[in-house]
C-alpha positions as CSV (number, residue, x, y, z in Angstrom):
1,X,-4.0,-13.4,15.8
2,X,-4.0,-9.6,16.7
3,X,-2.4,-7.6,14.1
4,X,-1.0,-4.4,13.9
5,X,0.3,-2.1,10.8
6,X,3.5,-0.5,10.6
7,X,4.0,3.3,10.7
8,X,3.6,5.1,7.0
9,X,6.9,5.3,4.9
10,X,6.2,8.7,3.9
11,X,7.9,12.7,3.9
12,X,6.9,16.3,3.8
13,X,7.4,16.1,-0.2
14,X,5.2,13.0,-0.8
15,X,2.4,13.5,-3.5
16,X,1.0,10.1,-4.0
17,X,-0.2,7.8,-1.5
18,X,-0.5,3.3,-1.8
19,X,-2.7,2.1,0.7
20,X,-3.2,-1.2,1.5
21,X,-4.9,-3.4,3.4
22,X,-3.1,-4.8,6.5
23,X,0.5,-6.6,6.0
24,X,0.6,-10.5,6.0
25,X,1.6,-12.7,8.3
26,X,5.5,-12.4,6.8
27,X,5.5,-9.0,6.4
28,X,4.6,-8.9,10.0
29,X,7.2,-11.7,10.7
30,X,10.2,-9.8,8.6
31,X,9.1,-6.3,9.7
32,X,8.9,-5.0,6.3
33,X,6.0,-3.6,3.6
34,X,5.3,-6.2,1.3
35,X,8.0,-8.7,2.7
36,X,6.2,-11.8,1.1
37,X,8.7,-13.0,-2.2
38,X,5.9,-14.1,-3.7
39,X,3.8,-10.1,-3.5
40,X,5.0,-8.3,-6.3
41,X,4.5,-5.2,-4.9
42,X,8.4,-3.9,-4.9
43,X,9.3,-5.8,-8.3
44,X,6.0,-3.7,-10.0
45,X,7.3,-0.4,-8.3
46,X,11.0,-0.5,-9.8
47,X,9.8,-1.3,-12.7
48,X,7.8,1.6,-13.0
49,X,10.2,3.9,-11.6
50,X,13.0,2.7,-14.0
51,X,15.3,1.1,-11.1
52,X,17.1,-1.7,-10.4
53,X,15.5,-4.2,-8.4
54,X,16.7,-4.6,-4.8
55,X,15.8,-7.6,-2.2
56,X,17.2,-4.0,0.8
57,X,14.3,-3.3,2.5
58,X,16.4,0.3,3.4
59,X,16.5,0.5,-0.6
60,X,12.7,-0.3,-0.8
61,X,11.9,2.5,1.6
62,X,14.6,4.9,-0.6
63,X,13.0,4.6,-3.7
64,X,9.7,5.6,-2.7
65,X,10.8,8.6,-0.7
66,X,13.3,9.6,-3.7
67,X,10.0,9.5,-6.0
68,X,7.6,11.1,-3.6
69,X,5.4,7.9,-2.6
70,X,4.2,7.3,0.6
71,X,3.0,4.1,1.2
72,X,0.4,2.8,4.4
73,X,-2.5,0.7,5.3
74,X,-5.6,1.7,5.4
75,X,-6.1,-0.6,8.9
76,X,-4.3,0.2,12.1
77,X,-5.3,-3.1,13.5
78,X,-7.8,-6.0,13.2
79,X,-8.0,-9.7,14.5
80,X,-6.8,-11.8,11.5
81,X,-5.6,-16.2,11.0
82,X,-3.3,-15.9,8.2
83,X,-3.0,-13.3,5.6
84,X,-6.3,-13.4,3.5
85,X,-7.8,-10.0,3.8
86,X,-11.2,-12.0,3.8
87,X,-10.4,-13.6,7.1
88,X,-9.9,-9.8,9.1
89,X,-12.5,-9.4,11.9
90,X,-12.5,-6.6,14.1
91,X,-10.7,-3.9,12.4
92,X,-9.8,-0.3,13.5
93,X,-8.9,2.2,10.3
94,X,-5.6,3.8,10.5
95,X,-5.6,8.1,11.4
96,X,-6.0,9.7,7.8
97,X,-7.0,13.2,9.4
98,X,-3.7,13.1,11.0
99,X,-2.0,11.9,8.4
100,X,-3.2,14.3,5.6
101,X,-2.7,17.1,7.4
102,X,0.8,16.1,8.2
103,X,1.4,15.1,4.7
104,X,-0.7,17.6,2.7
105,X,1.6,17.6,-0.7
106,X,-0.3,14.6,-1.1
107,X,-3.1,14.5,-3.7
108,X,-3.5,10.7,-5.3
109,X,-4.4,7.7,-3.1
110,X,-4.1,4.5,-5.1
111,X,-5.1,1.3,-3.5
112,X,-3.8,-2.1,-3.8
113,X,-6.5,-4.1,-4.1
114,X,-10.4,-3.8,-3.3
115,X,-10.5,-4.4,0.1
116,X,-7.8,-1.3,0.4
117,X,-9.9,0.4,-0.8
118,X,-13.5,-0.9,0.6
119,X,-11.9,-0.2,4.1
120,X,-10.8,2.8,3.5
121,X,-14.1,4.1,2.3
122,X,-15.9,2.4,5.1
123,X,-14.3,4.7,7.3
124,X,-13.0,7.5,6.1
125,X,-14.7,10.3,4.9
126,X,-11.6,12.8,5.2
127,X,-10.3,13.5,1.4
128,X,-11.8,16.1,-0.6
129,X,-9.2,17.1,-3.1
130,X,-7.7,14.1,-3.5
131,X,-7.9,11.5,-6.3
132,X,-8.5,8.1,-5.6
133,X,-7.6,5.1,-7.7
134,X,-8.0,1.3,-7.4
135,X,-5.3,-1.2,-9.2
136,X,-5.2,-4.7,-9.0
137,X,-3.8,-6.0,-5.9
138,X,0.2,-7.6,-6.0
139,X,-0.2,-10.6,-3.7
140,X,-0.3,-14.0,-5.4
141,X,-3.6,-14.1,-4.2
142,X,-4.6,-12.4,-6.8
143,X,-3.8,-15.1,-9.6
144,X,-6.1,-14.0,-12.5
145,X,-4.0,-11.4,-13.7
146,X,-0.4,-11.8,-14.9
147,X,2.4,-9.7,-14.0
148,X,2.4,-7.7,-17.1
149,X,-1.1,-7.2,-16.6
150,X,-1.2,-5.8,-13.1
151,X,2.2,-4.0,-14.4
152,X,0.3,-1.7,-17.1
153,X,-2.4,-1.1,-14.9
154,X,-0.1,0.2,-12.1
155,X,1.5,1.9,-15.1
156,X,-1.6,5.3,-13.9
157,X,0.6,6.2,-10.5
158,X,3.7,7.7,-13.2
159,X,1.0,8.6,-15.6
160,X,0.0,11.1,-13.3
Protein backbone atom coordinates (compact mmCIF):
# COMPACT_ATOMS: atom_id res chain seq x y z
CA UNK A 1 0.00 0.00 0.00
CA UNK A 2 1.43 3.48 -0.99
CA UNK A 3 1.56 5.70 1.90
CA UNK A 4 1.86 9.19 2.40
CA UNK A 5 2.54 11.48 5.56
CA UNK A 6 0.49 14.36 6.58
CA UNK A 7 1.78 17.92 6.53
CA UNK A 8 3.76 19.01 9.92
CA UNK A 9 1.54 20.49 12.78
CA UNK A 10 3.88 23.11 13.56
CA UNK A 11 4.20 27.42 13.91
CA UNK A 12 6.74 30.25 13.63
CA UNK A 13 7.13 29.88 17.66
CA UNK A 14 7.82 26.08 17.69
CA UNK A 15 11.03 25.05 19.59
CA UNK A 16 10.90 21.31 19.84
CA UNK A 17 10.23 18.99 17.13
CA UNK A 18 8.63 14.81 17.47
CA UNK A 19 9.33 13.00 14.58
CA UNK A 20 8.15 9.94 13.69
CA UNK A 21 8.16 7.41 11.48
CA UNK A 22 5.31 7.22 8.99
CA UNK A 23 1.47 7.12 10.40
CA UNK A 24 -0.38 3.74 10.50
CA UNK A 25 -2.76 2.43 8.66
CA UNK A 26 -5.64 4.18 11.08
CA UNK A 27 -4.03 7.22 11.37
CA UNK A 28 -4.03 7.22 7.66
CA UNK A 29 -7.70 5.99 7.71
CA UNK A 30 -8.97 8.83 10.43
CA UNK A 31 -6.64 11.56 9.02
CA UNK A 32 -5.17 12.28 12.17
CA UNK A 33 -1.38 12.07 14.05
CA UNK A 34 -1.41 9.18 16.15
CA UNK A 35 -5.21 8.23 15.54
CA UNK A 36 -4.65 4.54 16.73
CA UNK A 37 -6.56 4.32 20.62
CA UNK A 38 -4.31 1.95 21.31
CA UNK A 39 -0.71 4.60 20.51
CA UNK A 40 -0.29 6.49 23.47
CA UNK A 41 1.23 9.11 21.89
CA UNK A 42 -1.62 12.00 22.93
CA UNK A 43 -2.38 10.34 26.43
CA UNK A 44 1.77 10.67 27.23
CA UNK A 45 1.71 14.31 25.86
CA UNK A 46 -1.12 15.74 28.15
CA UNK A 47 0.27 14.26 30.72
CA UNK A 48 3.30 15.91 30.49
CA UNK A 49 1.92 19.21 29.61
CA UNK A 50 -0.43 19.09 32.65
CA UNK A 51 -3.86 18.99 30.48
CA UNK A 52 -6.82 17.32 30.39
CA UNK A 53 -6.99 14.50 28.09
CA UNK A 54 -9.07 15.00 24.85
CA UNK A 55 -10.27 12.24 22.20
CA UNK A 56 -10.57 16.32 19.63
CA UNK A 57 -8.10 15.83 17.19
CA UNK A 58 -8.55 20.06 16.73
CA UNK A 59 -7.58 19.88 20.70
CA UNK A 60 -4.68 17.48 19.88
CA UNK A 61 -3.28 19.92 17.35
CA UNK A 62 -3.97 23.03 20.08
CA UNK A 63 -1.97 21.77 22.65
CA UNK A 64 1.03 21.26 20.83
CA UNK A 65 0.99 24.67 19.12
CA UNK A 66 0.00 26.27 22.67
CA UNK A 67 3.30 24.59 24.05
CA UNK A 68 5.49 25.16 21.11
CA UNK A 69 5.78 21.46 19.60
CA UNK A 70 5.77 20.68 16.25
CA UNK A 71 5.23 17.38 15.39
CA UNK A 72 6.17 15.36 11.70
CA UNK A 73 7.50 12.31 10.15
CA UNK A 74 10.60 11.76 9.22
CA UNK A 75 9.21 9.87 5.80
CA UNK A 76 7.20 11.65 3.17
CA UNK A 77 6.20 8.38 1.58
CA UNK A 78 7.16 4.69 1.39
CA UNK A 79 5.35 1.39 0.18
CA UNK A 80 4.15 -0.23 3.38
CA UNK A 81 1.25 -3.67 4.26
CA UNK A 82 0.05 -2.61 7.51
CA UNK A 83 1.59 -0.43 10.07
CA UNK A 84 4.85 -2.19 11.25
CA UNK A 85 7.63 0.22 10.56
CA UNK A 86 9.65 -3.03 9.69
CA UNK A 87 7.51 -3.79 6.78
CA UNK A 88 8.28 -0.03 4.86
CA UNK A 89 9.96 -0.54 1.48
CA UNK A 90 10.79 2.21 -0.74
CA UNK A 91 10.78 5.24 1.33
CA UNK A 92 11.41 8.88 0.37
CA UNK A 93 12.51 11.27 3.63
CA UNK A 94 10.32 14.19 4.29
CA UNK A 95 12.02 18.15 3.30
CA UNK A 96 13.97 18.98 6.66
CA UNK A 97 16.07 21.86 4.79
CA UNK A 98 12.76 23.40 4.10
CA UNK A 99 11.33 22.81 7.03
CA UNK A 100 14.05 24.13 9.37
CA UNK A 101 14.51 27.07 7.66
CA UNK A 102 10.90 27.70 7.86
CA UNK A 103 10.72 26.76 11.38
CA UNK A 104 14.12 27.90 12.76
CA UNK A 105 12.97 28.65 16.56
CA UNK A 106 13.34 25.10 16.60
CA UNK A 107 16.29 23.57 18.39
CA UNK A 108 15.35 19.73 19.96
CA UNK A 109 14.25 16.94 17.70
CA UNK A 110 13.00 13.99 19.70
CA UNK A 111 12.07 10.87 17.97
CA UNK A 112 9.48 8.37 18.69
CA UNK A 113 11.01 5.30 18.39
CA UNK A 114 14.28 4.02 16.66
CA UNK A 115 13.25 3.70 13.30
CA UNK A 116 12.28 7.67 13.64
CA UNK A 117 15.20 8.18 14.22
CA UNK A 118 17.39 5.55 12.01
CA UNK A 119 15.50 7.22 9.02
CA UNK A 120 16.01 10.35 9.78
CA UNK A 121 19.70 9.95 10.03
CA UNK A 122 19.87 7.90 6.99
CA UNK A 123 18.97 10.81 5.16
CA UNK A 124 19.38 13.77 6.54
CA UNK A 125 22.43 15.48 7.24
CA UNK A 126 20.82 19.11 7.66
CA UNK A 127 20.87 19.90 11.64
CA UNK A 128 23.83 21.35 13.18
CA UNK A 129 22.61 23.17 16.18
CA UNK A 130 20.04 21.14 17.04
CA UNK A 131 19.66 18.45 19.75
CA UNK A 132 18.55 15.28 19.01
CA UNK A 133 16.96 12.78 21.35
CA UNK A 134 15.45 9.21 21.08
CA UNK A 135 12.44 8.00 23.54
CA UNK A 136 10.74 4.99 23.42
CA UNK A 137 8.24 4.65 20.80
CA UNK A 138 4.13 5.02 21.99
CA UNK A 139 2.60 2.35 19.72
CA UNK A 140 1.46 -0.91 21.44
CA UNK A 141 4.01 -2.26 19.45
CA UNK A 142 6.29 -1.48 21.67
CA UNK A 143 5.02 -3.75 24.64
CA UNK A 144 8.16 -4.03 26.84
CA UNK A 145 7.76 -0.97 28.43
CA UNK A 146 4.81 0.15 30.50
CA UNK A 147 3.14 3.30 30.29
CA UNK A 148 4.79 4.87 33.23
CA UNK A 149 7.88 3.80 31.90
CA UNK A 150 7.78 5.35 28.44
CA UNK A 151 5.92 8.29 30.49
CA UNK A 152 9.28 9.25 32.55
CA UNK A 153 11.37 8.82 29.76
CA UNK A 154 9.25 11.24 27.60
CA UNK A 155 9.38 13.20 30.89
CA UNK A 156 13.33 15.00 28.82
CA UNK A 157 11.04 17.08 26.13
CA UNK A 158 9.67 19.53 29.43
CA UNK A 159 12.89 18.94 31.11
CA UNK A 160 14.36 20.91 28.51
Amino acid sequence: MHSYSFPPIANKNAKILILGTMPGKKSLELQEYYGYKYNVFWKILFNLLNSDFSEDYNTKKKLLIDNHIALWDSLQFCFRKGSADADIKDEIPNDFKTFFKDYPTVKHVYFNGTAAMNYYKKYVRYGKSLSFYQLPSTSPANARMSFEEKLNKWRVIIDN
